[in-house]
C-alpha positions, 0 to 999 in steps of 0.5 A: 416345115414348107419351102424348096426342100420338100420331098414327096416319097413314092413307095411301090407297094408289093403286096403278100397278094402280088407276090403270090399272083405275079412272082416266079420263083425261078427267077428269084433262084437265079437272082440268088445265085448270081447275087451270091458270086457278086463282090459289091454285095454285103450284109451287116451284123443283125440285131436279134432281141428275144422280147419274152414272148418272141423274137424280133430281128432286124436286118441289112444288107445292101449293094451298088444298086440298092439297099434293104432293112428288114424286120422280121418278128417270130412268135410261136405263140401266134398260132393259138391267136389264128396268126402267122408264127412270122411277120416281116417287112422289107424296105428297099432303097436306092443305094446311090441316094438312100431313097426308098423306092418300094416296101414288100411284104417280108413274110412272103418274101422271105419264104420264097428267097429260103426257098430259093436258096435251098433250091441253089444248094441242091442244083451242085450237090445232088448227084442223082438223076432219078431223086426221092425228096422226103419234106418234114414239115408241110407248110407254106415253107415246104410248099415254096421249096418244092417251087424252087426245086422243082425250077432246078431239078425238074424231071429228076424229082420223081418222088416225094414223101411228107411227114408233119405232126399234124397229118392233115397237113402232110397229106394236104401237102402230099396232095399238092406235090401230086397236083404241081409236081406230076410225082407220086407222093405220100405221107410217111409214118415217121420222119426217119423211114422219110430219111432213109427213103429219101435223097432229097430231105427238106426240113422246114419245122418250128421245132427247137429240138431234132426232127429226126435221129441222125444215127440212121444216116450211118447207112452211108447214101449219098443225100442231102439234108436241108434244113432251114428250121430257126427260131432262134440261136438255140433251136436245134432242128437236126442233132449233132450226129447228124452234123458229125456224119456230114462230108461238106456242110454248107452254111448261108454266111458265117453268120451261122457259125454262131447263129446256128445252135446246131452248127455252134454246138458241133464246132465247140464238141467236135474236132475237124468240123471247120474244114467240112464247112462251106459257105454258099458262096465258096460252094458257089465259086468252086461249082463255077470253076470246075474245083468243086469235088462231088458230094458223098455220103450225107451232105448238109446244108444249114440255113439260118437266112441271111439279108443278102437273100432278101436284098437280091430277091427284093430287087429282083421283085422290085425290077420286075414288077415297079411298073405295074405295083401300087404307089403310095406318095409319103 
């Protein structure tokens, strides 16, 4: 087709590579945060289709200023082929004329925005000021949740342990934690010593059943419990006792009160489970306003991700680095 209405597209495109070389989480930690206290932003119902060997999802979200679909595949089995267990990519546009303006790579983003969510929870509900973080599973997800803590916490971390089933890994992990953190850091010898010697324990596994027993919570420590395991609505990272002995329970959007297998699962078998729950912006608007009462005992928060997360980090990316990103004319 030709005449006056052609339109050239000019794409900023942000790279796996610009993402790693020019992005600081911190930032993305503070876009989150203020995204979620933000009344114009707003999520739509995913898609998720189970395609025999992997999960495909797509997702939406969009606010006054822009707008983003995503497309995220999970295959475990890409392991064995030498390729990433997630791929994704993000289209953001222009909300006011539904023009895209940049694609960034997903996977990438998506490992620094969970990152970065988790990293907002553990700033309101941590009480301690000297703080063991016990990391079970050691991949780059773990890797991006000690940035985004360390952005928040910074000199309270002063601990760290590491448990994943391949221990190279763990101790590889364990061996960045030292070089990045300046803590002393370790590898367990299994995910419940991590437990009980930590305050802090991030869960960051492909595991579809539980990576450590909740009955030794019953210790009764004040600690926080993140984990952001999912491969799909019937994974189960952390088991029910876990939930069951949880005080507050903070959840991304309700959308994981059906997304999340573990929280569903407790809702269905247990009474009096709604009413610990929060969501990440009600904890949010509770912490601004003085009402947020302080955590005690195991607190827990369940992140099954949501595309609000990847909206206010994608536009964060984008604000910072459109003038200096590839451009693409489609």
């Amino acid at each position: 087709m030709g005449g006056k209405h052609e339109y050239a597209m000019e794409l900023a495109m942000i790279s796996r590579d610009t993402l790693s070389r020019e992005v600081d989480i911190g930032r993305i930690v503070e876009a989150i945060e203020e995204g979620f206290l933000r009344d114009d932003a707003r999520a739509e119902p995913r898609i998720i289709a189970d395609t025999g060997r992997g999960t495909m999802l797509v997702m939406a979200a969009h606010d006054a200023a822009y707008s983003i679909v995503k497309y995220i595949g999970i295959y475990p089995g890409n392991t064995g082929l030498g390729l990433p267990t997630a791929s994704s990519i993000v289209l953001l546009a222009e909300s006011s004329t539904g023009v895209p303006v940049a694609a960034v790579d997903g996977s990438l983003l998506t490992t620094y925005r969970t990152g970065a969510t988790s990293a907002v929870v553990a700033k309101y509900l941590l009480r301690r000021e000297s703080l063991t973080v016990g990391f079970i599973g050691s991949g780059l997800q773990a890797r991006a949740h000690a940035a985004a803590l360390r952005s928040v916490l910074g000199p309270r971390i002063v601990r760290a342990l590491t448990y994943d089933v391949d221990g190279a890994r763990a101790e590889a992990l364990a061996s960045v934690l030292r070089r990045d953190m300046s803590v002393e850091a370790s590898v367990a010898e299994n995910p419940d010593y991590l437990v009980l010697s930590s305050d802090l324990v991030v869960a960051t596994t492909t595991s579809r059943s539980p990576v450590f027993h909740g009955d030794i919570l019953a210790d009764g420590r004040h600690r926080l419990i993140i984990s952001i395991g999912w491969l799909d609505v019937n994974s189960t990272e952390i088991d029910l006792e876990t939930v069951r002995r949880s005080s507050t329970i903070v959840v991304d959007t309700e959308a994981a009160l059906s997304e999340s297998a573990e929280i569903r699962n407790a809702l269905k078998s247990m009474d009096a489970v709604r009413e610990r729950i929060l969501t990440l912006a009600e904890l949010l608007r509770r912490a601004r306003s003085g009402k947020l009462s302080p955590p005690t005992g195991t607190v827990l928060y369940k992140g099954v991700g949501t595309a609000l997360e990847d909206l206010f980090a994608a536009e964060s990316v984008y604000r910072s680095l459109r003038n200096s990103a590839n451009k693409v004319i489609l």
